[in-house]
OpenMM code with the backbone's topology and positions (N, CA, C; nanometers):
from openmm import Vec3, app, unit

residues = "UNK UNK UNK UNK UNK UNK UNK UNK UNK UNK UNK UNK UNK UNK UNK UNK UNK UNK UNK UNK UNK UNK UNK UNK UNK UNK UNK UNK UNK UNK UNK UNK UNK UNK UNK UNK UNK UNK UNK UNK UNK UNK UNK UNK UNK UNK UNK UNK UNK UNK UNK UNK UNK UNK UNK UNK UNK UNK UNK UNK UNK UNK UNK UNK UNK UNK UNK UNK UNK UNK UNK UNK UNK UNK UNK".split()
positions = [
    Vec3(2.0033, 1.2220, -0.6986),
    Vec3(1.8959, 1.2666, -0.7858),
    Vec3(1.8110, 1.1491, -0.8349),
    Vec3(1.8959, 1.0474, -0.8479),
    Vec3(1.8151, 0.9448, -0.9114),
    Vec3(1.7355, 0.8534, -0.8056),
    Vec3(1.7151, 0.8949, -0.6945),
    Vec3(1.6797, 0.7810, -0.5835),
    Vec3(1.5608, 0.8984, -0.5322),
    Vec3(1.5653, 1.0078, -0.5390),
    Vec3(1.4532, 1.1478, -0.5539),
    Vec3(1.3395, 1.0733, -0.6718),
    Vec3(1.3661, 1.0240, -0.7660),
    Vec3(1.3280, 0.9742, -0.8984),
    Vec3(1.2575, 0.8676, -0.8746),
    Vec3(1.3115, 0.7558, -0.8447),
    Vec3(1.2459, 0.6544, -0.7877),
    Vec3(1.1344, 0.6831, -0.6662),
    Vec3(1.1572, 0.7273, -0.5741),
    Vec3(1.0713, 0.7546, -0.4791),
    Vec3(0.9729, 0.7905, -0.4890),
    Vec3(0.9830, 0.9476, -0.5747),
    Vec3(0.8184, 1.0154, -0.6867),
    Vec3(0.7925, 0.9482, -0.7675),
    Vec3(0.8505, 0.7814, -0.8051),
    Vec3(0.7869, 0.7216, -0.8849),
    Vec3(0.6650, 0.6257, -0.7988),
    Vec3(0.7505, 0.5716, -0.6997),
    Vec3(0.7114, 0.5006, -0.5678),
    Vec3(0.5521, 0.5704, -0.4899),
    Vec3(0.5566, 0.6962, -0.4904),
    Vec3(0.4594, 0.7871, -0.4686),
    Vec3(0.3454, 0.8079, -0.5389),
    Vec3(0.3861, 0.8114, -0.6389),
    Vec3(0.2870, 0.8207, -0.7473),
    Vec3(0.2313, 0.7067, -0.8064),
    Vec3(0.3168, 0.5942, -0.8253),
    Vec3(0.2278, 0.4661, -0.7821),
    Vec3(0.1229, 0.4584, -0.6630),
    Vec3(0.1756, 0.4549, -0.5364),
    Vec3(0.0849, 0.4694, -0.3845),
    Vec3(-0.0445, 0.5589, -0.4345),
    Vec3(0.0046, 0.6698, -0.4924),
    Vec3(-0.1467, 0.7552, -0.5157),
    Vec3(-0.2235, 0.7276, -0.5931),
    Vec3(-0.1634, 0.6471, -0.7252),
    Vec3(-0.2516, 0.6060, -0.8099),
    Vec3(-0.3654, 0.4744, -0.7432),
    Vec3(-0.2734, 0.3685, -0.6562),
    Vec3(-0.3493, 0.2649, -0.6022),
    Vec3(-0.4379, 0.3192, -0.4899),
    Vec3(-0.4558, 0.4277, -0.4336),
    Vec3(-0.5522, 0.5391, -0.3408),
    Vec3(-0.6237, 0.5548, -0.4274),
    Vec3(-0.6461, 0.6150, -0.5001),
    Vec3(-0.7226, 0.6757, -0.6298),
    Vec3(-0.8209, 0.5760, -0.6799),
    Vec3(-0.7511, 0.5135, -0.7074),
    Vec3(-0.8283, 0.3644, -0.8026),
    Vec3(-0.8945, 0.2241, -0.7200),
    Vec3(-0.8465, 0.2328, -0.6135),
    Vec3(-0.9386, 0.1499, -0.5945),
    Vec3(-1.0495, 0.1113, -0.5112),
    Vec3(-1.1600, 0.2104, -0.4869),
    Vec3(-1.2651, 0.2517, -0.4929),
    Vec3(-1.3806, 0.1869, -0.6350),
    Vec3(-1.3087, 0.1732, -0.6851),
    Vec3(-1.3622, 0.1780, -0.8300),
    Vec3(-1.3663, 0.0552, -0.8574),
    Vec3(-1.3415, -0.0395, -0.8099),
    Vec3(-1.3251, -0.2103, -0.8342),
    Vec3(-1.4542, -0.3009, -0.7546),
    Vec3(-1.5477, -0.3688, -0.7798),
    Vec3(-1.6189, -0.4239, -0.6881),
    Vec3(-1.5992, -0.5310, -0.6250),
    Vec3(-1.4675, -0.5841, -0.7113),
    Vec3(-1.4596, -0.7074, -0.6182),
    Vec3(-1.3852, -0.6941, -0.4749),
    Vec3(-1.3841, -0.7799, -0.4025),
    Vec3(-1.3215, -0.7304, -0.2491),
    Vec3(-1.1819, -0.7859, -0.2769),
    Vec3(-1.1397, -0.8953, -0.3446),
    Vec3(-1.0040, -0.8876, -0.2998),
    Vec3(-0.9286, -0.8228, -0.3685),
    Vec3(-0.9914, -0.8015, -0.4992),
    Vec3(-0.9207, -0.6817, -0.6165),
    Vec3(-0.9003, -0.5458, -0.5370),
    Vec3(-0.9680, -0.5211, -0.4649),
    Vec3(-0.9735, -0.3825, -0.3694),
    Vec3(-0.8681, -0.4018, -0.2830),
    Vec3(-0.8993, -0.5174, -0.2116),
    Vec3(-0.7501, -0.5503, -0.0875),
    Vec3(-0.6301, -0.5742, -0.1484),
    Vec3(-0.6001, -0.5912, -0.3186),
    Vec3(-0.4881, -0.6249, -0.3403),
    Vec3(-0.4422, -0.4909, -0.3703),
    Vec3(-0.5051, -0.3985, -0.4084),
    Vec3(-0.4907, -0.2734, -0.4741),
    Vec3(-0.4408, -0.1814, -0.3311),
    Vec3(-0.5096, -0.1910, -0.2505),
    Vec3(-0.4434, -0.1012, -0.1135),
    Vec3(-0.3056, -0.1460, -0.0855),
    Vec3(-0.2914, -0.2784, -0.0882),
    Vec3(-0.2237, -0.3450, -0.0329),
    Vec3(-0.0806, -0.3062, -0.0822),
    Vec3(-0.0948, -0.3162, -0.2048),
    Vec3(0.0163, -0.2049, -0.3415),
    Vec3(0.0404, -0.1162, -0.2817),
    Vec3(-0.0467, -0.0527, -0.2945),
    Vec3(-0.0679, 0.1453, -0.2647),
    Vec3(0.0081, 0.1351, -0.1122),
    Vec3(-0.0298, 0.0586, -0.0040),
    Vec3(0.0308, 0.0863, 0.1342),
    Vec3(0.2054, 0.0289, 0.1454),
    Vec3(0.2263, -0.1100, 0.0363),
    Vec3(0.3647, -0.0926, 0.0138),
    Vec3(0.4464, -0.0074, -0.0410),
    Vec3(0.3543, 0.0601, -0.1413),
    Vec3(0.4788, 0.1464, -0.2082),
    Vec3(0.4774, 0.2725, -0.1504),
    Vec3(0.3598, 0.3225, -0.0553),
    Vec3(0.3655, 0.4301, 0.0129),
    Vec3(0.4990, 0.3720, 0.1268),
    Vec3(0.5346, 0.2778, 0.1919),
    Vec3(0.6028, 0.2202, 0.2735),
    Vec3(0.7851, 0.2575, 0.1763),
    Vec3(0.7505, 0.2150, 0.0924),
    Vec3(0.9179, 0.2506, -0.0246),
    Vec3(0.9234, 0.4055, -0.0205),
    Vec3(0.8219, 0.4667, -0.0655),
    Vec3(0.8285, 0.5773, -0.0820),
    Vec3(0.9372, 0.6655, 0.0518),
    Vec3(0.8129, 0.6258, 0.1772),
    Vec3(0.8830, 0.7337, 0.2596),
    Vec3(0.9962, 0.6719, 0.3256),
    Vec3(1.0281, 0.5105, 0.3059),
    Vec3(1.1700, 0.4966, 0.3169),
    Vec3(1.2995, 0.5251, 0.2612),
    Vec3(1.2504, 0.5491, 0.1388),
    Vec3(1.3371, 0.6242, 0.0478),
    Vec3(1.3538, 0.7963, 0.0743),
    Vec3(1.2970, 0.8639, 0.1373),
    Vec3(1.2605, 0.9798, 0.1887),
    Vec3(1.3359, 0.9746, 0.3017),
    Vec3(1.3276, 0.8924, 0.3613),
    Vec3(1.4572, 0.8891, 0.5047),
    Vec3(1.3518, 0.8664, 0.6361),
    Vec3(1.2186, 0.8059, 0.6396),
    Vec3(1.1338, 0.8709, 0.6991),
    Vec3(1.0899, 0.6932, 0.7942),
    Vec3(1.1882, 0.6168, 0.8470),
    Vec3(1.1368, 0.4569, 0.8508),
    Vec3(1.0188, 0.4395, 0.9936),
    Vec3(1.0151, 0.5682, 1.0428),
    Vec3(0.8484, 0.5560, 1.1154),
    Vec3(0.7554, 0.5879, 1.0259),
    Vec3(0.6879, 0.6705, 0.9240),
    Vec3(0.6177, 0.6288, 0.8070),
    Vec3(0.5778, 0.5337, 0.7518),
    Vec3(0.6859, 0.4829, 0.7304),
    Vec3(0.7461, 0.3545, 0.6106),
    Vec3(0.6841, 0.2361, 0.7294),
    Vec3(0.7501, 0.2592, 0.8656),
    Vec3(0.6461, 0.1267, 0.9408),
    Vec3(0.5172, 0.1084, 0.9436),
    Vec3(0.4971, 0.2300, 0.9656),
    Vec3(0.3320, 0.2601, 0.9667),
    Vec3(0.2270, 0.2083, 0.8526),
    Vec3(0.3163, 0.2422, 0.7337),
    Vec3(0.2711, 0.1673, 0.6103),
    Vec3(0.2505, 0.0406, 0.6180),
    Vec3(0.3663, -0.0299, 0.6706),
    Vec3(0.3871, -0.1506, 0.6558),
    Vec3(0.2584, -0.2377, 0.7803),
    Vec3(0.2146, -0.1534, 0.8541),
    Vec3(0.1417, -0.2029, 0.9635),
    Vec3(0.0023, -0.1917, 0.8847),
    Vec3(0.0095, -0.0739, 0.8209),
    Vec3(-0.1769, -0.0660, 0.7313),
    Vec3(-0.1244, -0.2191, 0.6610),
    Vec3(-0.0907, -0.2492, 0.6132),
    Vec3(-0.0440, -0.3814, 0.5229),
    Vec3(-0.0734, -0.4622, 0.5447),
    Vec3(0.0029, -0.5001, 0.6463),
    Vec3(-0.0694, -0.6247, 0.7699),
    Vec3(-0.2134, -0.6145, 0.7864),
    Vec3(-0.2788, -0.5363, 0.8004),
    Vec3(-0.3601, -0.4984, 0.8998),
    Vec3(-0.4805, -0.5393, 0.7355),
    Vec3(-0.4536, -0.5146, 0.6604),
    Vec3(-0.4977, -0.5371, 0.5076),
    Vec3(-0.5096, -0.7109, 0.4975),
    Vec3(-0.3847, -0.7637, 0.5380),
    Vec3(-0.3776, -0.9216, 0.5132),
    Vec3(-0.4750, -0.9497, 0.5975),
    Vec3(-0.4334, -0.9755, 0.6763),
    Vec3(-0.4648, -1.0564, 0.7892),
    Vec3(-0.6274, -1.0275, 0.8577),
    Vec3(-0.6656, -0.9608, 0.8079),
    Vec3(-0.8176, -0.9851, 0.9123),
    Vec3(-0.9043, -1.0153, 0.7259),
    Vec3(-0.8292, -1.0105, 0.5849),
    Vec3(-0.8617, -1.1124, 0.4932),
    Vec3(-0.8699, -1.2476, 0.5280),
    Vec3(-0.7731, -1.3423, 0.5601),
    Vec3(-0.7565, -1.4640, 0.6002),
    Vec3(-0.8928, -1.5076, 0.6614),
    Vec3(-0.9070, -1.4119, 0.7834),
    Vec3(-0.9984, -1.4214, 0.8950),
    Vec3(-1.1562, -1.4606, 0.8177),
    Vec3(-1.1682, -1.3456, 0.7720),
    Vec3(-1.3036, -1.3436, 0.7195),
    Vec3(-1.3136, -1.4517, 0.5896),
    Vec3(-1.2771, -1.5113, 0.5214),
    Vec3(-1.2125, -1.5773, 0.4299),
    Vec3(-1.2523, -1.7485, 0.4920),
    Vec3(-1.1672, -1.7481, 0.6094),
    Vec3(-1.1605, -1.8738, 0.7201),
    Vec3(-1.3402, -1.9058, 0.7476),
    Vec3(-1.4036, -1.7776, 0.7791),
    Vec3(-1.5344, -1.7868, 0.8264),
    Vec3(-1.6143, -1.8472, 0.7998),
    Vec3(-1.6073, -1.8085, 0.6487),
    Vec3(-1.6990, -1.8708, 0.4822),
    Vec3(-1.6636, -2.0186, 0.4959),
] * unit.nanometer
topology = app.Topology()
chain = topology.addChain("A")
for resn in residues:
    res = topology.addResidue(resn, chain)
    for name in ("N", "CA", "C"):
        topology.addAtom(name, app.Element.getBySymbol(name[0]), res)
């Protein structure tokens, strides 16, 4: 019951960082905010039993870092 608990907490974090950050203008405040939202969506559905989800998450993540660096490097 208590790991059900954590998880809809885990979730509801992820949705809140979906939700919110739209609303930020700066760019890396935005990339740090997904970046949240796609880890804890990643806890979430690992905690759910679900670890192709949970990779998938973890790949939006990456996919979040790393072409930052890039563009970052450019400047």
């Amino acid at each position: 019951m208590a790991a059900i608990m954590i998880a809809t907490a885990f979730g509801c974090v992820a949705l809140l960082c979906v939700i919110s950050w739209p609303f930020f203008d700066d760019y890396r405040t935005a990339v740090k905010i997904q970046s949240a939202g796609a880890a804890a969506f990643a806890l979430y559905f690992l905690m759910l039993g679900s670890p192709t989800a949970a990779i998938a998450c973890l790949i939006s993540c990456s996919q979040l870092a790393f072409p930052r660096q890039c563009v970052i490097a450019m400047w």
